[in-house]
N, CA, C and O atoms as CSV, one atom per row, in Angstrom:
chain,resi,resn,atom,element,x,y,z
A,1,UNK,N,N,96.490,73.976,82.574
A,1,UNK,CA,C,97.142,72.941,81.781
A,1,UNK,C,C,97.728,73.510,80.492
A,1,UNK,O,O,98.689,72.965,79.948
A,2,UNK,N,N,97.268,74.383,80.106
A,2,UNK,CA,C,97.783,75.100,78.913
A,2,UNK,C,C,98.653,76.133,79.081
A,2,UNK,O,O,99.377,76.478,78.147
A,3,UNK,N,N,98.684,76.681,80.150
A,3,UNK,CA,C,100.185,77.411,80.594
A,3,UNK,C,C,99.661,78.510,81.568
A,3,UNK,O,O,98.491,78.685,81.907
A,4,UNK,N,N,100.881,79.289,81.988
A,4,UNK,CA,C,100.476,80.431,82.635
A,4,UNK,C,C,101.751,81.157,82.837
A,4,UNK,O,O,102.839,80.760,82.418
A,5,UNK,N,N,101.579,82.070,83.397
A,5,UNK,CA,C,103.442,83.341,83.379
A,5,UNK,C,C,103.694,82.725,85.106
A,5,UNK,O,O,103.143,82.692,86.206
A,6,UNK,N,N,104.760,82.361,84.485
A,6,UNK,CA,C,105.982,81.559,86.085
A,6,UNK,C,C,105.360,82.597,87.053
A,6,UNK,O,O,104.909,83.739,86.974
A,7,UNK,N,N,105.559,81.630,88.024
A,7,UNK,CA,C,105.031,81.871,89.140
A,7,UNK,C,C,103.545,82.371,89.829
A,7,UNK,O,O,103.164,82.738,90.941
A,8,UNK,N,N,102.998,82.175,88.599
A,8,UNK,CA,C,101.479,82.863,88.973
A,8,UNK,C,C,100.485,81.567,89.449
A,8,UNK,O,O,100.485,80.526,88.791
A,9,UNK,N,N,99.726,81.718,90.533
A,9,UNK,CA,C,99.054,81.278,91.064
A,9,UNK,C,C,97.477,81.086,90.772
A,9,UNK,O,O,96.858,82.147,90.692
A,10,UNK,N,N,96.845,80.086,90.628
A,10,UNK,CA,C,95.433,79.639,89.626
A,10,UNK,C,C,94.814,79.582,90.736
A,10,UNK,O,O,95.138,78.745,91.579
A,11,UNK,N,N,93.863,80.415,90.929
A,11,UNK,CA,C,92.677,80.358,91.921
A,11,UNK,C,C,91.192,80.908,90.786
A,11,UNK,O,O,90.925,82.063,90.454
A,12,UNK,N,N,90.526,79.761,90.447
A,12,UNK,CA,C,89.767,80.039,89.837
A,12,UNK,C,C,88.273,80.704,90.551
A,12,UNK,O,O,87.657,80.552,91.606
A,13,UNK,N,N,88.111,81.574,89.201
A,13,UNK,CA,C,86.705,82.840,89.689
A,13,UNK,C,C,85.476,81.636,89.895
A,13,UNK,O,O,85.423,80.673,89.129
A,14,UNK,N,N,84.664,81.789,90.840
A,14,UNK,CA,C,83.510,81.096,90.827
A,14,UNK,C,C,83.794,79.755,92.178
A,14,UNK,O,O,84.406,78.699,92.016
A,15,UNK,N,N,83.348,80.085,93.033
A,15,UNK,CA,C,83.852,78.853,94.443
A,15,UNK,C,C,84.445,79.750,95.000
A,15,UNK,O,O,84.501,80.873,94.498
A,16,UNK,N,N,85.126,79.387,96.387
A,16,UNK,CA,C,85.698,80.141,97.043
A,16,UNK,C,C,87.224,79.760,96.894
A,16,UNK,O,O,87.844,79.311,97.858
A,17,UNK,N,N,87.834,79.958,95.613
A,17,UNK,CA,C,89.127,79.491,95.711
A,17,UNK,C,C,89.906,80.495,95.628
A,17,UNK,O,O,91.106,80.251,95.502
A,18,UNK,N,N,89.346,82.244,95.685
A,18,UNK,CA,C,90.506,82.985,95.655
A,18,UNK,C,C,90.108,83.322,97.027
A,18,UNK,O,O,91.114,83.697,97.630
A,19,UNK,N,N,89.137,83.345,97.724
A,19,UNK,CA,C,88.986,84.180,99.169
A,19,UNK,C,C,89.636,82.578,100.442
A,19,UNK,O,O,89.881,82.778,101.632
A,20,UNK,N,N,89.779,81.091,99.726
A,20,UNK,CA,C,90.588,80.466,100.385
A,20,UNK,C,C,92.409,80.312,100.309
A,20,UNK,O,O,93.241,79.702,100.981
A,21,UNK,N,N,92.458,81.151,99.203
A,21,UNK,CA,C,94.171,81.139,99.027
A,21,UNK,C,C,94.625,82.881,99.866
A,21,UNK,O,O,95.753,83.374,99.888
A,22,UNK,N,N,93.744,83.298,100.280
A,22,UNK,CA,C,93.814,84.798,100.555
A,22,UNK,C,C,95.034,84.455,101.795
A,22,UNK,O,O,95.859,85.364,101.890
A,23,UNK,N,N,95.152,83.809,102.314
A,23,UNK,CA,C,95.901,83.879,104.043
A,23,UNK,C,C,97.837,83.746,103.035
A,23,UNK,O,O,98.824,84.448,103.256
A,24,UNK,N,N,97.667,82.423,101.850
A,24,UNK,CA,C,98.591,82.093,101.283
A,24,UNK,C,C,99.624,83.034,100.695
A,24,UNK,O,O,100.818,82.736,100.687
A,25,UNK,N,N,99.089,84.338,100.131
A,25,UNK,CA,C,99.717,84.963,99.069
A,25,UNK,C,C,100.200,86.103,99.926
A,25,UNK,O,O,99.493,86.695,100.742
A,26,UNK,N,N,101.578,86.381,99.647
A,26,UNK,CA,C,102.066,87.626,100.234
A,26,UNK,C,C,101.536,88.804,100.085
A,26,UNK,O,O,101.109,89.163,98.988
A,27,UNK,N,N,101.479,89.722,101.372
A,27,UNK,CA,C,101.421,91.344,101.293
A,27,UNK,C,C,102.383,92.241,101.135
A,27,UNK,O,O,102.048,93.371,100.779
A,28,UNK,N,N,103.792,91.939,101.363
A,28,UNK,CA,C,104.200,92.845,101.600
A,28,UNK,C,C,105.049,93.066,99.551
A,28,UNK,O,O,106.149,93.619,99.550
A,29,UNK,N,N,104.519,92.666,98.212
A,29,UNK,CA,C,104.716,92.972,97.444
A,29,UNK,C,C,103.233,93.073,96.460
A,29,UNK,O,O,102.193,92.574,96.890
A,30,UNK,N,N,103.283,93.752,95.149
A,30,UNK,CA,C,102.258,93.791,94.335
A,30,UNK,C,C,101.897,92.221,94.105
A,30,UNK,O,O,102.683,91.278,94.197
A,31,UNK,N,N,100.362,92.172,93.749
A,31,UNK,CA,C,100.027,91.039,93.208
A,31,UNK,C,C,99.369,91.464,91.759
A,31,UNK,O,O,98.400,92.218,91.846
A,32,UNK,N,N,99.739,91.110,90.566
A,32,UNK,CA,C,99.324,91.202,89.206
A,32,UNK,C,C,98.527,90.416,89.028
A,32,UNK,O,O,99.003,89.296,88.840
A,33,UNK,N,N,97.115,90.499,88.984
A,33,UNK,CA,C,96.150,89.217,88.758
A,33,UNK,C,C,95.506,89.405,86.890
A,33,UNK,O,O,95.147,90.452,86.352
A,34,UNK,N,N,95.544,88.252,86.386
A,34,UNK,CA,C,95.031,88.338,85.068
A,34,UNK,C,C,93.801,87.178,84.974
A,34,UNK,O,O,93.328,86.536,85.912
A,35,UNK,N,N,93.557,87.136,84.024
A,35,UNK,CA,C,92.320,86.254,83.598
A,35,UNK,C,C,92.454,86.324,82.168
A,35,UNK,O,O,93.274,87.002,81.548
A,36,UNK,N,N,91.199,85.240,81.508
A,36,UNK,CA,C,91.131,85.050,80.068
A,36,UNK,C,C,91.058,86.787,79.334
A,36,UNK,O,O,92.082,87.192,78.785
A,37,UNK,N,N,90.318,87.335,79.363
A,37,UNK,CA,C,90.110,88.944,78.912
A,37,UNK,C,C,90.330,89.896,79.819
A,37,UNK,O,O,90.814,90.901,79.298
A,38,UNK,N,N,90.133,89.997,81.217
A,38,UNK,CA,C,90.760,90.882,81.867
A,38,UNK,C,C,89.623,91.495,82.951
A,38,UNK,O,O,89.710,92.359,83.823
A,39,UNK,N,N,88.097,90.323,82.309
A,39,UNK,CA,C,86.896,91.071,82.904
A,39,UNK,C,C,86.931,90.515,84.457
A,39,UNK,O,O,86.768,91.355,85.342
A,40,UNK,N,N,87.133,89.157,84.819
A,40,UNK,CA,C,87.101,88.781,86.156
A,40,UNK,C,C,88.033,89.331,87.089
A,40,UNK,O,O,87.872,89.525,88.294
A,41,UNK,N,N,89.169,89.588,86.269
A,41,UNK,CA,C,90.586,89.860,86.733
A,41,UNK,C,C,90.063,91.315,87.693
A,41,UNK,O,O,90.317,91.445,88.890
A,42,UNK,N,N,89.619,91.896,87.212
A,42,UNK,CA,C,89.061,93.408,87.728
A,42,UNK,C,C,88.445,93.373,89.391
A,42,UNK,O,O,88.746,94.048,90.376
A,43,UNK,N,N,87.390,92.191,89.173
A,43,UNK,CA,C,86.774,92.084,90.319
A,43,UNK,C,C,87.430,91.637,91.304
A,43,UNK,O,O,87.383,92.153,92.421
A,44,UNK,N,N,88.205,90.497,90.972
A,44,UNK,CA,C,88.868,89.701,92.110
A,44,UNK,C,C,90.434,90.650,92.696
A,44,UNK,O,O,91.056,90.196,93.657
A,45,UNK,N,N,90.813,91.679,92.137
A,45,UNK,CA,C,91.428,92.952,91.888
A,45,UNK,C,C,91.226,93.733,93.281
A,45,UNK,O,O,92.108,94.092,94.061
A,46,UNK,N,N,89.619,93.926,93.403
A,46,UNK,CA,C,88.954,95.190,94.211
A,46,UNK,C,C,88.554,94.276,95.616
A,46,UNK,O,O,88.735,94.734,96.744
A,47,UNK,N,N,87.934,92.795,95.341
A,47,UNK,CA,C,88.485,92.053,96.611
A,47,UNK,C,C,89.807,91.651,97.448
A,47,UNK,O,O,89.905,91.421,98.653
A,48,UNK,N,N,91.132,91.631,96.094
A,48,UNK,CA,C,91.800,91.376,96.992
A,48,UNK,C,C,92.426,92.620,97.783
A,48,UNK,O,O,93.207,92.544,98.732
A,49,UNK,N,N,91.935,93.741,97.210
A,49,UNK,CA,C,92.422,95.418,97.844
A,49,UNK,C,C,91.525,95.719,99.201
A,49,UNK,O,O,91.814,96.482,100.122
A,50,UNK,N,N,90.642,95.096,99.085
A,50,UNK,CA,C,89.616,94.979,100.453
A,50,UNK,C,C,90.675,93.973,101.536
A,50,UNK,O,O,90.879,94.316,102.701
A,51,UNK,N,N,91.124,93.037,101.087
A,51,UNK,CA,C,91.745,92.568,102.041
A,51,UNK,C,C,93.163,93.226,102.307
A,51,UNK,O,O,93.990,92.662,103.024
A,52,UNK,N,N,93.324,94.040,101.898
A,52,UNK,CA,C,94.953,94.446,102.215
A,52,UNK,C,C,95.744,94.272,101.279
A,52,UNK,O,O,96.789,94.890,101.485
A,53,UNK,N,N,95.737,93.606,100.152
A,53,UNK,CA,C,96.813,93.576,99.166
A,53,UNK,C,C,96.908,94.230,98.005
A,53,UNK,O,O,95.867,94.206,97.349
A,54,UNK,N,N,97.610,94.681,97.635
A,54,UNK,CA,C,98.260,95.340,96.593
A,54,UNK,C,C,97.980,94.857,95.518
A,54,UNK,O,O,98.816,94.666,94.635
A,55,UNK,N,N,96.933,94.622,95.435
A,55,UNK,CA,C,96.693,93.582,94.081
A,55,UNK,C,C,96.600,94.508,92.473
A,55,UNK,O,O,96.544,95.718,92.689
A,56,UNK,N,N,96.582,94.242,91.365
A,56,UNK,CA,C,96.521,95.579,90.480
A,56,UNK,C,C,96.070,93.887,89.320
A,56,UNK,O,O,96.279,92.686,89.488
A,57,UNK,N,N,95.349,94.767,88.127
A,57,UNK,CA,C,94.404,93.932,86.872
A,57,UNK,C,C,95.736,93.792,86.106
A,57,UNK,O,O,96.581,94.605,86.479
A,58,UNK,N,N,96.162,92.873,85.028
A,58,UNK,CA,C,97.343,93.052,84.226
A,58,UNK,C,C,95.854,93.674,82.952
A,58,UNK,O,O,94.863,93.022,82.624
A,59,UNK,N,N,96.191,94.915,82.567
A,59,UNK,CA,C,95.327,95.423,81.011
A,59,UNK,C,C,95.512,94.199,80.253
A,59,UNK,O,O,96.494,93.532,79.930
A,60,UNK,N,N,93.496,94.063,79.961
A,60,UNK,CA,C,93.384,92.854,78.614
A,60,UNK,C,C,93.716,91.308,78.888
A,60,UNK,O,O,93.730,90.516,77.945
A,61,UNK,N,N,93.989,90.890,80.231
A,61,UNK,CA,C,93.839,89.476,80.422
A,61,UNK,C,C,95.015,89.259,79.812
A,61,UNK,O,O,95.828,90.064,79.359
A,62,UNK,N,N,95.021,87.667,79.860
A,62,UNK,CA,C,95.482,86.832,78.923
A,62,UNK,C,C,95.259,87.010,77.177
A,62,UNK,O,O,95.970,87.614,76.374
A,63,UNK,N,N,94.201,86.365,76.992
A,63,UNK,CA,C,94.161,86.561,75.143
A,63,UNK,C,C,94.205,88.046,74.913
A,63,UNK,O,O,94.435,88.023,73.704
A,64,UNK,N,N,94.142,89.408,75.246
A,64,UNK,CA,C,93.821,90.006,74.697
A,64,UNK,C,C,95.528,91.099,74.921
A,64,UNK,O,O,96.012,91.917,74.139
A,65,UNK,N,N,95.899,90.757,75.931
A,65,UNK,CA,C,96.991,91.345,76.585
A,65,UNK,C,C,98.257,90.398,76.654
A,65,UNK,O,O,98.794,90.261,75.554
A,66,UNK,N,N,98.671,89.926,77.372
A,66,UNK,CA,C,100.065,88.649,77.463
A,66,UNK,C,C,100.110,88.375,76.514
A,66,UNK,O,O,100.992,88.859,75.805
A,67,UNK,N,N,99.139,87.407,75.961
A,67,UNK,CA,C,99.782,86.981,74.491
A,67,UNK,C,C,99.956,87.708,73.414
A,67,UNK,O,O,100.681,87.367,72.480
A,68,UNK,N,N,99.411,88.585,73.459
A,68,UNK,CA,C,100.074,89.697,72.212
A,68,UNK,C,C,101.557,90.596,72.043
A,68,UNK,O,O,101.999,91.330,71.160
A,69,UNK,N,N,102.157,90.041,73.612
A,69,UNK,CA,C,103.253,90.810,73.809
A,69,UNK,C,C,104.384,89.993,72.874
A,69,UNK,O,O,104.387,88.785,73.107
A,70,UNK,N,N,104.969,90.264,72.255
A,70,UNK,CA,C,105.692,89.882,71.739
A,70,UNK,C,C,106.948,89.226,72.710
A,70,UNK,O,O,107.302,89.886,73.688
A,71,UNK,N,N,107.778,87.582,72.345
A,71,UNK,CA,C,108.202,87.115,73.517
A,71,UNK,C,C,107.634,86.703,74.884
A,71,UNK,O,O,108.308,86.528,75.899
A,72,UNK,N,N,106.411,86.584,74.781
A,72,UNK,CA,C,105.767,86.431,75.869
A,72,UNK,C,C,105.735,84.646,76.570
A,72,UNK,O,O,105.341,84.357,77.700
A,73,UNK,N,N,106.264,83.665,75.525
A,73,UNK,CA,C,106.335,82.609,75.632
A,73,UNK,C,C,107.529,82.225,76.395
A,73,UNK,O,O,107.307,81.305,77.183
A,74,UNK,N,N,108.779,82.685,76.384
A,74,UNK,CA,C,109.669,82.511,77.303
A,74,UNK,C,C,109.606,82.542,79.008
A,74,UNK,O,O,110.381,82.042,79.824
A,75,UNK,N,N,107.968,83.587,79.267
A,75,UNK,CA,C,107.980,83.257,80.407
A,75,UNK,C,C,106.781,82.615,80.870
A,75,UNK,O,O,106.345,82.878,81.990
A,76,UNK,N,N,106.135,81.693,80.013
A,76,UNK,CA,C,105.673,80.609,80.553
A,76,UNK,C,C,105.626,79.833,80.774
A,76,UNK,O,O,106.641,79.367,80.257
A,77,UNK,N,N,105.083,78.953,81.329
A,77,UNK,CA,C,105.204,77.599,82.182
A,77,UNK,C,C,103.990,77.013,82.361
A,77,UNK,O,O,102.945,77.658,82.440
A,78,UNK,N,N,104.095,75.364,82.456
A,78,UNK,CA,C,102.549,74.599,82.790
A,78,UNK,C,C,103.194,74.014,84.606
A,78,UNK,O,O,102.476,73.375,85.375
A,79,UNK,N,N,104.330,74.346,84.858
A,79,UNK,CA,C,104.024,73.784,86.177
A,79,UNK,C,C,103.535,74.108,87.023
A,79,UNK,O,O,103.730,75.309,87.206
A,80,UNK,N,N,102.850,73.600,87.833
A,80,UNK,CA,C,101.930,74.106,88.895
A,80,UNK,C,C,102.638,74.991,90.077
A,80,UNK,O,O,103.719,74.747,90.614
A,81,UNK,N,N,101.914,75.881,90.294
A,81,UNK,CA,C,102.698,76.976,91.362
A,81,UNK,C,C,101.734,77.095,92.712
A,81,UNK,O,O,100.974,78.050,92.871
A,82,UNK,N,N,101.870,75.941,93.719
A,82,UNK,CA,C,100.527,76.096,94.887
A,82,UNK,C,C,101.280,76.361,96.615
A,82,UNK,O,O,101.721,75.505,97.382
A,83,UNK,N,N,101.201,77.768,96.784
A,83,UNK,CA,C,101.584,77.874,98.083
A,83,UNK,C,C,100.490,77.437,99.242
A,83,UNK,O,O,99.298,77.687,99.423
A,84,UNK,N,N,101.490,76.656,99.937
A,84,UNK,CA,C,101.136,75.893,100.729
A,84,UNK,C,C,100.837,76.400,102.685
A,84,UNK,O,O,100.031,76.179,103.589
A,85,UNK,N,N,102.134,77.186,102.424
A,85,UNK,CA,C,101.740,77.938,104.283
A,85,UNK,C,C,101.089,79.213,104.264
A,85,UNK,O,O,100.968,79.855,103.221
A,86,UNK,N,N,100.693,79.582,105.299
A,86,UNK,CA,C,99.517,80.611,105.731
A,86,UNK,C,C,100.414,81.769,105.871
A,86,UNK,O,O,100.525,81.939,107.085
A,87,UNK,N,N,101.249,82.828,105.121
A,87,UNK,CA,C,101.701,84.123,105.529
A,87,UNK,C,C,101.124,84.909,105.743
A,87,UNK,O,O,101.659,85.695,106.524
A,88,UNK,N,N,99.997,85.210,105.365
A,88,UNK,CA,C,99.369,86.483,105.292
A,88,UNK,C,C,98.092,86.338,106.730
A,88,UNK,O,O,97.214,85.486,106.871
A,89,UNK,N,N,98.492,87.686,107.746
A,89,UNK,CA,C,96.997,87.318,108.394
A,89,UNK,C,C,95.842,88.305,107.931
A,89,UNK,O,O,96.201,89.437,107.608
A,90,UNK,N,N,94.541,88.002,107.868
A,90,UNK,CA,C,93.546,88.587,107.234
A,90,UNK,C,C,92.390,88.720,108.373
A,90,UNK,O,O,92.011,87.799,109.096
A,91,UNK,N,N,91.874,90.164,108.380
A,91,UNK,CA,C,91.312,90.541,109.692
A,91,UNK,C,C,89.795,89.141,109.526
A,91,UNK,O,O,89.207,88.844,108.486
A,92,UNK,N,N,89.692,88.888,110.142
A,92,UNK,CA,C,88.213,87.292,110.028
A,92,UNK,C,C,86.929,88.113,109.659
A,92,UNK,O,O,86.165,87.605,108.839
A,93,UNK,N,N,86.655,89.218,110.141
A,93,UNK,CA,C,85.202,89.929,109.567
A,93,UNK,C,C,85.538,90.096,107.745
A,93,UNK,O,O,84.711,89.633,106.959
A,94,UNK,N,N,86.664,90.713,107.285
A,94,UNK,CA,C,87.103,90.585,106.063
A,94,UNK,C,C,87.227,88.934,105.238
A,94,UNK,O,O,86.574,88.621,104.242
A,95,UNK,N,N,87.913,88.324,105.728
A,95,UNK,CA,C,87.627,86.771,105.267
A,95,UNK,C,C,86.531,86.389,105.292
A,95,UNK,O,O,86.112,85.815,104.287
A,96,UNK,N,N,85.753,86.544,106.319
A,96,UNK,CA,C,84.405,85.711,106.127
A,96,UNK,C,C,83.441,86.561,105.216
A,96,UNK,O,O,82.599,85.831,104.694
A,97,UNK,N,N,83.297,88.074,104.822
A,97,UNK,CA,C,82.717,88.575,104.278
A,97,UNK,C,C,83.017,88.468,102.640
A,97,UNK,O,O,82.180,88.731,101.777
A,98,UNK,N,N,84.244,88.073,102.416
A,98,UNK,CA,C,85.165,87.947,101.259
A,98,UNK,C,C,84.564,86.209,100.370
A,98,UNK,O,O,84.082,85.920,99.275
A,99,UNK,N,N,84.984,85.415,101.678
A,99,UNK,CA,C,84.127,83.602,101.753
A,99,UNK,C,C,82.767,83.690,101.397
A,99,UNK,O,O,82.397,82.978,100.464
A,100,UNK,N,N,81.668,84.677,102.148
A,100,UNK,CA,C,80.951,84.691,101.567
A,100,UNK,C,C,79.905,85.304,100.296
A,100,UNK,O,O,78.728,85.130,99.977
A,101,UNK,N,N,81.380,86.340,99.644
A,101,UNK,CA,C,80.834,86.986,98.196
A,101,UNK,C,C,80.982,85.826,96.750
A,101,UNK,O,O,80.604,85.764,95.580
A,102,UNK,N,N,81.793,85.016,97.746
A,102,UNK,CA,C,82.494,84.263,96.493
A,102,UNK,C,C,81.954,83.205,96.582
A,102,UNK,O,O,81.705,82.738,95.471
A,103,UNK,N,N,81.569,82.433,97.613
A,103,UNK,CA,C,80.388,81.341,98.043
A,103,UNK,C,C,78.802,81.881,96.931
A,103,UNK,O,O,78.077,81.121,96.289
A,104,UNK,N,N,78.752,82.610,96.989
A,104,UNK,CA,C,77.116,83.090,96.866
A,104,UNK,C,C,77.382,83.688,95.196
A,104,UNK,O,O,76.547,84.507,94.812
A,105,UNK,N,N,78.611,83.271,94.116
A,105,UNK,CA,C,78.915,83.780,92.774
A,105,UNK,C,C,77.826,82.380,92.430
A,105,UNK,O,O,76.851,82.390,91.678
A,106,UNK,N,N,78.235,81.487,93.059
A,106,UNK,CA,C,77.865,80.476,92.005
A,106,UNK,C,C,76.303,80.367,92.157
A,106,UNK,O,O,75.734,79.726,91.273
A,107,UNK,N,N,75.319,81.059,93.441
A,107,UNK,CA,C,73.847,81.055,93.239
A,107,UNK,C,C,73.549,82.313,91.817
A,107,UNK,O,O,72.416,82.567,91.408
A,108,UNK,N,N,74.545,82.813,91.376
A,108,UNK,CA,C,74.194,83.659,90.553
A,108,UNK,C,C,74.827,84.196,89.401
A,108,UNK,O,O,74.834,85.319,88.896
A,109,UNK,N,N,75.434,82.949,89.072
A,109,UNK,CA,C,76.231,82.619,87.518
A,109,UNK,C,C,76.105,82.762,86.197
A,109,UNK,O,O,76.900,83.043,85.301
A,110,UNK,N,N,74.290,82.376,86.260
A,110,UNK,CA,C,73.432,82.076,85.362
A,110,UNK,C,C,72.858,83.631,84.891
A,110,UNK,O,O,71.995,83.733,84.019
């Protein structure tokens, strides 16, 4: 609700909402994943490279990185960006092993 860089896609850490958008997001280009500081961004980084994608951390998140770039407001946006069809296929021993790292964050949050 407070913004994000066009075209980037909100699958929040904690639930299975990045190992259920996994089929959604293209392979055949980089995926730049960020977060508030840059610490979740890392992990969900090395899962989505387990599944095949090109995924890479943007250095420093959001607060610590993007917004310090000078001009960085021109390329954001609050509209919602939610792909909807299945492009990507993902081998099922990888998905379900992926479903269930991210299922089992929230027995261990605390």
């Amino acid at each position: 609700a407070k913004g994000h860089v066009q075209g980037a896609v909100n699958a929040p850490w904690g639930g299975t909402a990045i190992s259920d958008i996994l089929v959604k997001l293209p392979q055949d280009k980089p995926l730049y994943v960020y977060c508030y500081s840059g610490q979740t961004a890392g992990q969900a980084v090395h899962t989505l490279n387990v599944a095949g994608f090109d995924a890479r951390s943007v250095n420093l998140g959001f607060n610590f990185g993007i917004s310090k770039v000078e001009g960085y407001e021109a390329v954001m946006t609050q509209e919602a960006n939610v792909p909807t069809e299945a492009i990507t296929v993902i081998d099922p021993a990888v998905q379900e092993a992926l479903h269930s790292y991210y299922a089992g964050l929230s027995d261990v949050k605390d």
